[in-house]
C-alpha positions in Angstrom: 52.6 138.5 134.9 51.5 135.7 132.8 53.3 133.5 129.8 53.1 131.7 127.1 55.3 129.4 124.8 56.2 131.2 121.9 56.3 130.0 118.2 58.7 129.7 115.6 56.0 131.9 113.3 55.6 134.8 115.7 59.6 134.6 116.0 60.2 134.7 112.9 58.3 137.8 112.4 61.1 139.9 114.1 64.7 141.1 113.1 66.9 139.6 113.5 65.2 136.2 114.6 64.1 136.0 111.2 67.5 135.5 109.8 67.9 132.3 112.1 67.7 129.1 109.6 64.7 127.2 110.7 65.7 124.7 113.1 67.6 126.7 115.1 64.4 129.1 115.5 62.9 126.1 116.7 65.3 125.7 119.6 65.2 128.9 120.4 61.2 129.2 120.2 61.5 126.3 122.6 63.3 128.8 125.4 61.3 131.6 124.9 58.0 132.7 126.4 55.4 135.8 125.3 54.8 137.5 128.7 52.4 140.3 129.9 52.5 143.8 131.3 49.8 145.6 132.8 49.2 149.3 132.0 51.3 151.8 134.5 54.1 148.7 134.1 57.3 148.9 133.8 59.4 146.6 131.6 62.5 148.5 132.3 63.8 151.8 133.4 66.4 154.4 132.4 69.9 153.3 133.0 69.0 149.7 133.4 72.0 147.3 132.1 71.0 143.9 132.2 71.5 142.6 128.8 67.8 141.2 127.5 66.4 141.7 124.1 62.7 143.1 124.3 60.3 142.2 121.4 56.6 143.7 121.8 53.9 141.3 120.1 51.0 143.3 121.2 50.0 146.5 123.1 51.8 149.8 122.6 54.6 150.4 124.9 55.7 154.4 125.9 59.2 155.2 125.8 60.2 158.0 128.3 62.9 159.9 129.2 62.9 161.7 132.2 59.6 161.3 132.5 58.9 162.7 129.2 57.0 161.0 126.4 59.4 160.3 123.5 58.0 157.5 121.4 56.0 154.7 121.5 56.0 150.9 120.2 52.8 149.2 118.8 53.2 145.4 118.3 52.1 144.7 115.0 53.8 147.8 113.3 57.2 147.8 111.1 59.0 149.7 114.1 57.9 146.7 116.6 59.7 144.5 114.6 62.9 145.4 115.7 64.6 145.6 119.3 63.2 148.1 121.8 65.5 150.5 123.0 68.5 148.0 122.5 71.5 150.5 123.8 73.0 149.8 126.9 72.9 151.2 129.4 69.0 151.8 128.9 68.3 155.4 127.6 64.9 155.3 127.8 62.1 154.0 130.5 59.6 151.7 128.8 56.0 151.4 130.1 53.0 150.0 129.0 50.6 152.6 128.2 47.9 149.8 128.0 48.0 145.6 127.9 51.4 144.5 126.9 52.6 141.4 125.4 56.0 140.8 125.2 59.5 138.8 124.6 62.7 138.6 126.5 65.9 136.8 125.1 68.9 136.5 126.9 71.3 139.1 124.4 74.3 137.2 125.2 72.5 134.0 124.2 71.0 135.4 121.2 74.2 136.8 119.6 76.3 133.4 119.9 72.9 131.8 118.6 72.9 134.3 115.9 76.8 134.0 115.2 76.9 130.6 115.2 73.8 130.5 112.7 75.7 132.3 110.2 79.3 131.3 110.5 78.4 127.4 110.2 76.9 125.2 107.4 74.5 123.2 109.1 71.3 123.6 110.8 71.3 122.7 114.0 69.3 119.2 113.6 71.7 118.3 110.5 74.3 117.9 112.7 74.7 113.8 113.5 70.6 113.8 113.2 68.4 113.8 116.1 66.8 110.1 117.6 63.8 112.0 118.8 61.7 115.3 117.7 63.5 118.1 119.2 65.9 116.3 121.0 69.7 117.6 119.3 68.1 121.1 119.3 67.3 120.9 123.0 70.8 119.9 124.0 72.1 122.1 122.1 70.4 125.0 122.9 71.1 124.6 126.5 74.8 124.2 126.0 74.3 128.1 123.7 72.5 129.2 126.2 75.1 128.9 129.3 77.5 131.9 130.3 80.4 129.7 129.5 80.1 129.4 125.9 79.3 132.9 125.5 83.4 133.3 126.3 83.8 130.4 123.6 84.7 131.8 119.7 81.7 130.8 117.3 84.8 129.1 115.3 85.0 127.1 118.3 81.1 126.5 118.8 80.9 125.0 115.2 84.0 122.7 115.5 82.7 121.4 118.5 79.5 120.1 117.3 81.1 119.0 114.3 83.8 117.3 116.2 81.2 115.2 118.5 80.6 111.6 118.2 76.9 110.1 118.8 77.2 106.9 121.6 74.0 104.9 122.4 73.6 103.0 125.5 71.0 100.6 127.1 70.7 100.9 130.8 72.3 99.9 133.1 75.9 100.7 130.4 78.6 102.3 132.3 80.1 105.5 130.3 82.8 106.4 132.2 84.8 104.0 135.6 86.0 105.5 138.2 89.8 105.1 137.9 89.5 104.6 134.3 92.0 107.3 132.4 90.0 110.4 131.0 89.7 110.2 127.3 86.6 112.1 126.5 84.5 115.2 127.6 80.4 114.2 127.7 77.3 116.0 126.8 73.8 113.8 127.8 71.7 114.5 124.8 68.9 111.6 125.8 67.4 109.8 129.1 69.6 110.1 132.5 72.4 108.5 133.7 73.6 108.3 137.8 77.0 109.3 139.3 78.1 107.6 142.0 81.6 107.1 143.7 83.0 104.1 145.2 84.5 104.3 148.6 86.3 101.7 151.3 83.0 101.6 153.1 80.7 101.4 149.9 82.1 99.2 147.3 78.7 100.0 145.8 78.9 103.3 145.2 77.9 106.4 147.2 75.0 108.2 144.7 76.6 112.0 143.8 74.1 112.9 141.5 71.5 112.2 138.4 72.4 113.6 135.4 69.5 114.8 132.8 69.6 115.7 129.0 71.7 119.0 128.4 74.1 118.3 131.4 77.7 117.8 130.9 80.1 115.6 132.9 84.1 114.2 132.5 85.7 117.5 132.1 87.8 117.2 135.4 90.1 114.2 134.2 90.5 116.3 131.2 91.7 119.5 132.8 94.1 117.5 135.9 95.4 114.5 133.9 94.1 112.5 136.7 92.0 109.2 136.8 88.0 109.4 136.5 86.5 110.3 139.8 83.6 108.7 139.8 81.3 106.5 137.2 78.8 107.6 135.3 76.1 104.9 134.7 73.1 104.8 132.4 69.7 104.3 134.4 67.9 104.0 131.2 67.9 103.7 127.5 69.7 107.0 126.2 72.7 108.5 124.2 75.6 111.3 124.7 77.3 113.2 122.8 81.5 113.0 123.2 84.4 115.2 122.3 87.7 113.7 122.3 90.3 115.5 124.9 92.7 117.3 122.9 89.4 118.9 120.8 88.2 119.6 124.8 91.1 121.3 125.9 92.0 123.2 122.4 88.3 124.8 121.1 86.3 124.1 125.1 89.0 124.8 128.1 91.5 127.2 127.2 89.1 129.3 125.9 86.8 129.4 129.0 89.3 129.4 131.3 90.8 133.2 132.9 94.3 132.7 134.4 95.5 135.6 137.3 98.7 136.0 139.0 99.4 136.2 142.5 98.9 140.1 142.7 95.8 140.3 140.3 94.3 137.8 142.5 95.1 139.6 145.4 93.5 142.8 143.6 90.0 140.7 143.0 90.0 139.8 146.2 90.9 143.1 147.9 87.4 144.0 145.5 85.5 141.9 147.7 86.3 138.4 145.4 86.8 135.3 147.7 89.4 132.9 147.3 88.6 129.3 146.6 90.5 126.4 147.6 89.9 123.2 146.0 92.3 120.6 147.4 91.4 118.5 150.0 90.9 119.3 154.0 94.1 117.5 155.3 96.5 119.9 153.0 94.3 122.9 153.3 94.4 122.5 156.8 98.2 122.2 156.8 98.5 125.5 154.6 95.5 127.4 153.1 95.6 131.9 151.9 93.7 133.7 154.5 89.9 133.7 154.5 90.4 131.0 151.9 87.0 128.4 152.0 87.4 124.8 150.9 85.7 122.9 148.7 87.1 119.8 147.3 87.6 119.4 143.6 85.4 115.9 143.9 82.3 118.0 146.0 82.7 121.0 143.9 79.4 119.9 142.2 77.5 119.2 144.8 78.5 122.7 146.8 77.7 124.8 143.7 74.3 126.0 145.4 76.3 127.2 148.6 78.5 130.0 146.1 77.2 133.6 145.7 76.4 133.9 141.7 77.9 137.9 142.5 80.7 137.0 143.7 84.0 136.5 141.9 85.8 133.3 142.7 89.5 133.0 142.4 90.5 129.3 142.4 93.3 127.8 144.0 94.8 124.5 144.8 98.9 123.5 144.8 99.8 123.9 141.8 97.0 124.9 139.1 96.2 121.8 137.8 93.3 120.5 140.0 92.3 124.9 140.4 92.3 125.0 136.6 89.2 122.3 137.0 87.2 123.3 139.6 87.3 126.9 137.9 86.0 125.5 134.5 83.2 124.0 136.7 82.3 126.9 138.1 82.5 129.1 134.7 80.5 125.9 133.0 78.0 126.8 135.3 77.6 130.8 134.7 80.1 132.2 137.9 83.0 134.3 137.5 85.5 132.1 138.2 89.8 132.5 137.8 92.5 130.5 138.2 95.9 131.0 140.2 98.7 130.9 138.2 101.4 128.3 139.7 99.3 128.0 142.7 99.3 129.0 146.3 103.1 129.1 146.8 103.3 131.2 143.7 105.1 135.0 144.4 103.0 137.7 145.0 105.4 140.2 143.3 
């Protein structure tokens, strides 16, 4: 199966893309790519649920139920122009009957997108301007297109990128000390930027991670009212984007965030969930909920490849407060994630 970038033209020749204002079809074109069926192929079958919007640009596509023929879709025709088959679960099978050419959008991603389009007053590039060509739409469009702001109210979406400030820094410009109070939540909009955390054996800094355009950081001292982790330095010329903590935890982290009490969690994880405990290995080696696994709320980044996307985390520390972080962390980055209410010593009745 081959692909293709797409374009904002052939975008904007379908409904209802073509209702998107311009520069926010621009972002979008930017994530999407025309792909290819061969004939007998199947682009998806009768009681399929995933959520994807299906556009054909060429090619006629058969729609079948139970095996019957009961329509077709020809790209280029009025009734290509819309969504094909666009009920959930899927009614229909579609095959190509002969070379297919084709989009997939994300639905989720494509209904904040569209939502957010017509609830705000700006086009996505008005906002604060961009530096460089494409660069506010990218940044943006990455932060539309992850599960956690799909939870987020469009209200919300708008404030917050009306509510960020613009911040320019040369490298080598620290944005955020480790120890340093938490004041703001960041979004990298241009160059990359290192994380590193000092320790009593490295007074230099142990290296946690590089941070790229789109990525988001400083959310934990936000969440836990504790000191900045680790510092966030600029390794060249670049810019973020920063929202203050009080619009953080009002229009980002309440929203995102699903509390559970000690017998819902209890039910998630009698439904195969896992429980998820974030504080560190001295006190969960003291006391810990069986079959409980550890990760520490300042590794929880760096273990985020070792979780099961399937599997539904509920997060716990003492009380909440460091649980409540690692759980935006993990719903940030597109897992079901909860978080205990009161903690491990809460009462299960």
């Amino acid at each position: 199966m081959t692909e293709e970038q797409t374009s904002v033209d052939l975008l904007g020749r379908f409904s209802p893309l073509d209702g998107l204002k311009p520069d926010n079809l621009a972002a979008l074109a930017r994530k999407v790519q025309v792909r290819e069926l061969s004939p007998g192929q199947v682009l998806f079958n009768e009681g399929d649920t995933e959520k994807r919007t299906f556009y054909v640009v060429s090619g006629v596509l058969e729609l079948l139920d139970q095996g019957n023929a009961v329509g077709t879709v020809e790209g280029g025709t009025d009734h290509a122009r819309n969504p094909v088959a666009p009920v959930y679960p899927r009614r229909v099978t579609a095959k190509a009957r002969d070379r297919v050419k084709f989009m997939s959008i994300d639905s989720d991603l494509l209904d904040v997108m569209l939502t957010w389009d017509q609830t705000g007053q700006y086009e996505v590039s008005e906002l604060h301007g961009a530096e460089e060509e494409g660069g506010n739409e990218d940044w943006m469009t990455m932060l539309l297109q992850t599960k956690a702001f799909h939870k987020i109210p469009p209200a919300n979406i708008q404030a917050i990128f009306m509510r960020m400030q613009q911040i320019n820094y040369k490298a080598g410009d620290v944005i955020i000390k480790q120890g340093a109070e938490g004041d703001y939540f960041y979004v990298l909009t241009r160059g990359s930027a290192l994380v590193t955390r000092e320790t009593p054996l490295s007074k230099n800094g142990i290296k946690l991670a590089e941070l790229h355009v789109g990525d988001t950081f400083g959310e934990e001292a936000l969440i836990s009212d504790a000191k900045r982790n680790a510092t966030v330095t600029m390794e060249n010329d670049g810019s973020v984007m920063r929202l203050g903590k009080d619009d953080f935890t009002k229009l980002l982290n309440e929203p995102m965030l699903e509390w559970v009490d000690r017998s819902q969690a209890e039910s998630i994880i009698a439904q195969g969930g896992q429980w998820l405990d974030v504080r560190l290995p001295s006190e969960f080696e003291n006391h810990h909920l069986d079959g409980a696994a550890n990760i520490p709320l300042y590794f929880i980044r760096l273990k985020l490849s070792t979780l099961d996307e399937h599997t539904q985390y509920v997060v716990c520390c003492d009380t909440g407060r460091r649980s409540s972080a690692g759980a935006y962390i993990l719903s940030e980055r597109g897992f079901s994630a909860y978080v205990l209410r009161g903690g491990i010593e809460s009462d299960a009745s």
